[in-house]
N, C-alpha and C positions, 0 to 999 in steps of 0.2 A: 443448620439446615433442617427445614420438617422433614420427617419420617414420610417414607410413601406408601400407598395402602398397603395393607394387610390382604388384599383380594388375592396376588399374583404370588403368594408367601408356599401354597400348599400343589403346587401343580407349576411344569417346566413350560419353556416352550414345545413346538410342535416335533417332536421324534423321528414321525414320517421325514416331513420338511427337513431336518435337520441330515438326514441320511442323503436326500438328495443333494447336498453341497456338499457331504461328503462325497458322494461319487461322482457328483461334475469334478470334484479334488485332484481325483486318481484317475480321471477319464472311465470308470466303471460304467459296464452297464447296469443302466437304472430299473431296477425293479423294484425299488424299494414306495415311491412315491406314483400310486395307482392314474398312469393317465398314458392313451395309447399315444403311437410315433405315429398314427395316419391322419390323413384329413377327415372332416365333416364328411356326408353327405353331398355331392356335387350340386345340388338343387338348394341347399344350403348356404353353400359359397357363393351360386350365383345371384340368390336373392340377395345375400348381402353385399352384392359388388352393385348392386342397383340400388340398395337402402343408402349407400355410401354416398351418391349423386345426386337421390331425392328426397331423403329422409325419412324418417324426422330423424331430428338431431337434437330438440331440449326434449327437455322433460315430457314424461308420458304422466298419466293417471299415478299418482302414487302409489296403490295396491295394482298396479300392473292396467297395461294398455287390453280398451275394450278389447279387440281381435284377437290380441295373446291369449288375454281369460277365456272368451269363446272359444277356443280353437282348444287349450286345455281342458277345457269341461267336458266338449264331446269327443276326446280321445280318451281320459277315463272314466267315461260313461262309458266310452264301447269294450274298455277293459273289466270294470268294476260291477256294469249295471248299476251303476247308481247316477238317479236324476241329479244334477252338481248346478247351481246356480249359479255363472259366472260373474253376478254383482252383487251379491252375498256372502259368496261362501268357498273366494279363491282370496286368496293376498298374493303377490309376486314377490318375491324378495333377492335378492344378492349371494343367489347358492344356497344348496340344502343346509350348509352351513350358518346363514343367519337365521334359514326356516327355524333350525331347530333351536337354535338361541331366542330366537323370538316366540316360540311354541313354550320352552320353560318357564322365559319370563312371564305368560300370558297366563300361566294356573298354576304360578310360586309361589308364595310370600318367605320370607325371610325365615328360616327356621322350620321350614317345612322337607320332609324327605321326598324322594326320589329314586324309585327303584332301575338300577341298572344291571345287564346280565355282563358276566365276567366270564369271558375277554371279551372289550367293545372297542369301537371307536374311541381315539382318545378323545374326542372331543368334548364326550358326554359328561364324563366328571369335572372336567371346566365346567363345560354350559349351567351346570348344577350349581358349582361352588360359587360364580360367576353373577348365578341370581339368590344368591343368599340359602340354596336350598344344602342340603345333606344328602351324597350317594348311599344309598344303601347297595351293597350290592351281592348278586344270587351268579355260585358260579354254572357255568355250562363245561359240562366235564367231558374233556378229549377224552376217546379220538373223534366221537359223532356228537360230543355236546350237545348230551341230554341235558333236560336241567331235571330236579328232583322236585316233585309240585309241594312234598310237605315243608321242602325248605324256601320256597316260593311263597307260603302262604304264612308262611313265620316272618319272610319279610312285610309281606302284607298286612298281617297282627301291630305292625308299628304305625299303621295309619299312613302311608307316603300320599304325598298331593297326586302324585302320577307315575308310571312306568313308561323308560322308553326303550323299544321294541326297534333293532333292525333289522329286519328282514328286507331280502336274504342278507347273513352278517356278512361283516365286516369284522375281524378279519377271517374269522374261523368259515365261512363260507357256508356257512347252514342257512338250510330252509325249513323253517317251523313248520312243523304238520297240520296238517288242519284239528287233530286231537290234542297237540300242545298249543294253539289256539285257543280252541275251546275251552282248555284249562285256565290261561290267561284270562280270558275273555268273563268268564265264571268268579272269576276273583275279582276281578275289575269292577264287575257289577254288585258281589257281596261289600265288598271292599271301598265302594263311588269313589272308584281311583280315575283319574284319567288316565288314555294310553296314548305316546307319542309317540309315532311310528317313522321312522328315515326309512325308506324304499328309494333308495338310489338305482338299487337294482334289481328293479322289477321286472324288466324284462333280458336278464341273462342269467339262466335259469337254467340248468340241463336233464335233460332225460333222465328219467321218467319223472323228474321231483316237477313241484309246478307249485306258482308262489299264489299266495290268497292273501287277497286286500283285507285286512283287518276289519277295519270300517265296513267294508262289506256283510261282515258277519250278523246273524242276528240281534238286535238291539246293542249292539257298538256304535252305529254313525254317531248318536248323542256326545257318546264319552272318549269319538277317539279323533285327536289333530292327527292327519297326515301330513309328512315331511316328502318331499322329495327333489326333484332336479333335473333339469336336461344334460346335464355336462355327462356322464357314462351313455345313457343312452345312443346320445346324437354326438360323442365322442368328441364333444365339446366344454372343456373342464376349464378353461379360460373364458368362455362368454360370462359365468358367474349366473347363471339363470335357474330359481328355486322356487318352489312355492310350497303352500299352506294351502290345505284343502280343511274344513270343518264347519257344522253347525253355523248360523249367520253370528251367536252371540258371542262365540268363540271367536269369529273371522270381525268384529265388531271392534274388540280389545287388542286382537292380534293387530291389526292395523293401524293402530296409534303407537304401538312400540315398532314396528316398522319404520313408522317414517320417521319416528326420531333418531332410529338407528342409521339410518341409509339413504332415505327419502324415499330412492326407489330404485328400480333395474335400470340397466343402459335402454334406453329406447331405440335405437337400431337394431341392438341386437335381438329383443324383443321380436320386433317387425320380421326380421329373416328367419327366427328360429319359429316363427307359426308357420312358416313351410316345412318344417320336421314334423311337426305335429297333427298335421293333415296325410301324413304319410299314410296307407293303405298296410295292411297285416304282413304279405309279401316283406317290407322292411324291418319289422321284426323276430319274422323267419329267419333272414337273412343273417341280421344280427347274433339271433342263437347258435347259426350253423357255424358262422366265424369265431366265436369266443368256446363251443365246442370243438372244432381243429384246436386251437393255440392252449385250449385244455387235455388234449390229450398229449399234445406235441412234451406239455412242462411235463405230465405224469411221466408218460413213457421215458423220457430224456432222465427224472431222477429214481428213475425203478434200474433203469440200467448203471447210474454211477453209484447205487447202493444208498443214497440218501431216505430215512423214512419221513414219509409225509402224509399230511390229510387229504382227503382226493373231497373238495368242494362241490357243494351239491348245487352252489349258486354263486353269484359275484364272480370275482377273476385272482383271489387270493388263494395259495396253497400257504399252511404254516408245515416247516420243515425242522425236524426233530434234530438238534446239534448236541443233545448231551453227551453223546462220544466223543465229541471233541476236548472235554474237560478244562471251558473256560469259566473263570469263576460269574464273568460279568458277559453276558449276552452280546450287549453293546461292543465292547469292546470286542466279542467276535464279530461282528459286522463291519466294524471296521476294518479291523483286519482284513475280511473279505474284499472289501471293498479295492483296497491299499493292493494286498498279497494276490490275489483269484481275480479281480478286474470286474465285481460284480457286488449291486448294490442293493443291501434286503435292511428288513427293518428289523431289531429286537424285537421279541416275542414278549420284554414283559412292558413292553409301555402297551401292550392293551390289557394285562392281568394285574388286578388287584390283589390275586395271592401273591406270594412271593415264588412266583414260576423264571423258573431262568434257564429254560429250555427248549425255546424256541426263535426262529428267524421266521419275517412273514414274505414270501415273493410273489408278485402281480403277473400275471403271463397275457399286459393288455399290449402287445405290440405283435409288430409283423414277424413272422414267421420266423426271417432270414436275421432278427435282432434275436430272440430267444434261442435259436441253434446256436447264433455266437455264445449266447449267455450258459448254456448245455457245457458249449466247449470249453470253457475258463472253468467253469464247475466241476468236470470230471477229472481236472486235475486238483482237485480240492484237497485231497489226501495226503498230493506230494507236498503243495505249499500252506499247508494247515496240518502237521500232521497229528495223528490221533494223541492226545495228553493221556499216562497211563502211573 
């Protein structure tokens, strides 16, 4: 029998993913895989129960339905300030997720590096390896992951085709300054690096921090593809709805690997989800004020069961320090949790490239009355995990 690629040889399946079948396993609560337990936006669901009857139903535009693109342009025009031409210089795609696969493949070639900051999304060193490229990667040092710019620009001394940037992260919950920006942004331009930005969660953000569109910044629109998604925001992580904001010649290339990837988004869902996207500012108030309760609700909940964690400045992930517990393998304390405590987190090192093995990541995107239960399985962590010495 032939050998099968060598592509899938250096990197697992999905961790996250993998955690959430562990906790459907043991009936755990799910914290582990970021997606809340409520519905859409009511205005949301109704458009779509009327898409459902009238359509459409085939195929839209490949790079996304005229009304979608519209309807996306000038909501982040009203966030960004920026003029965005919706038949230029949007692609739709099948979740932030192929955005950003489509964003590496579109300013890779084979053997070209790729600066990523450490702890990331796991995706990104797939996406990389994925398109023939090399991670280089720059750590962000707990507890506030800073990064350190002269080790930033020593990755940068290696020439990478491009950096990519999520803000706010994933999982560590930072929000870049606008001074560690401009850092970025100064090297990018000495550097003619491209910057590939995921903004999944641009707008869950909390006081007093406040996120800045990259692209926005002085002479970046040129050199930076934005990634992002409707699935957090419109807490819709099942429509599969993403896009590619950049330059027309960028959005040019990007969209021939698109459609060979995917063709294109679901076209009903499209249709229903430009009624989120018309939404008025009122809704994203809203939004912040809800994902601030259910952030204070995890802090305060593990300040009292004595657990030490990072209090995120943005997104909806806390990482949660277990080295006390003296397990060799992370994972394996997850599980554990999962099995033993009735609660479902992720390993801390499937997003670090160092060899860190002391962390669990948990999402506090759910209702209230599911996170108290997840508190109360937690606080007896001690009796059913107890401390290894």
């Amino acid at each position: 029998m032939a050998d099968l690629s060598l592509r899938t040889c250096t990197f697992t399946d999905s961790v996250i993913r993998r955690m959430t079948r562990i906790s459907n396993q043991y009936n755990a609560v799910n914290l582990s895989q970021g997606f809340p337990d409520w519905n859409p936006p009511k205005e949301m669901e109704q458009r779509l129960s009327e898409v459902a009857f009238s359509g459409p139903h085939q195929y839209a535009v490949t790079w996304g339905a005229p009304n979608f693109r519209q309807a996306l342009a000038d909501k982040q025009k009203h966030f960004t300030g920026l003029d965005i031409d919706p038949e230029t210089e949007i692609v739709t795609t099948c979740g932030s997720t192929e955005a950003m696969m489509v964003a590496v493949m579109t300013v890779t070639n084979p053997g070209d590096k790729v600066i990523v900051f450490s702890p990331f999304y796991e995706n990104y060193g797939a996406d990389a390896i994925l398109s023939g490229a090399d991670p280089i990667y720059v750590p962000l040092v707990p507890p506030v992951y800073h990064f350190d710019a002269d080790v930033l620009e020593a990755a940068f001394k290696q020439h990478p085709k491009a950096l990519i940037l999520c803000n706010p992260s994933n999982p560590c919950g930072k929000v870049f300054t606008l001074e560690e920006l401009q850092t970025i942004a100064g090297l990018a331009e000495k550097y003619d690096t491209w910057v590939i930005t995921d903004e999944v969660y641009e707008h869950i953000v909390y006081k007093p921090y406040k996120h800045i569109y990259f692209a926005a910044l002085p002479g970046m629109w040129e050199r930076t593809i934005s990634c992002s998604s409707l699935s957090k925001t419109y807490s819709i992580t099942g429509w599969r709805l993403g896009y590619i904001i950049a330059p027309p010649k960028v959005i040019d290339e990007a969209r021939k690997i698109h459609d060979y990837l995917t063709v294109g988004a679901a076209s009903p869902l499209q249709e229903a989800a430009v009624t989120g996207l018309r939404f008025g500012d009122d809704y994203y108030a809203w939004l912040q004020d809800i994902y601030t309760q259910r952030r204070e609700l995890m802090l305060d909940g593990l300040r009292k069961i004595g657990l030490r964690h990072t209090e995120p400045q943005g997104a909806y992930y806390i990482m949660v320090d277990i080295a006390d517990f003296g397990f060799d393998s992370d994972e394996e304390f997850c599980c554990q949790l999962a099995e033993k405590v009735g609660v479902g987190a992720v390993p801390g090192s499937a997003f670090f490239h160092e060899s860190i093995n002391k962390y669990m990541r948990l999402h506090f995107a759910k209702n209230k009355k599911t996170l108290e239960e997840a508190l109360e399985r937690l606080s007896k962590i001690y009796q059913k995990m107890p401390v290894k010495h």
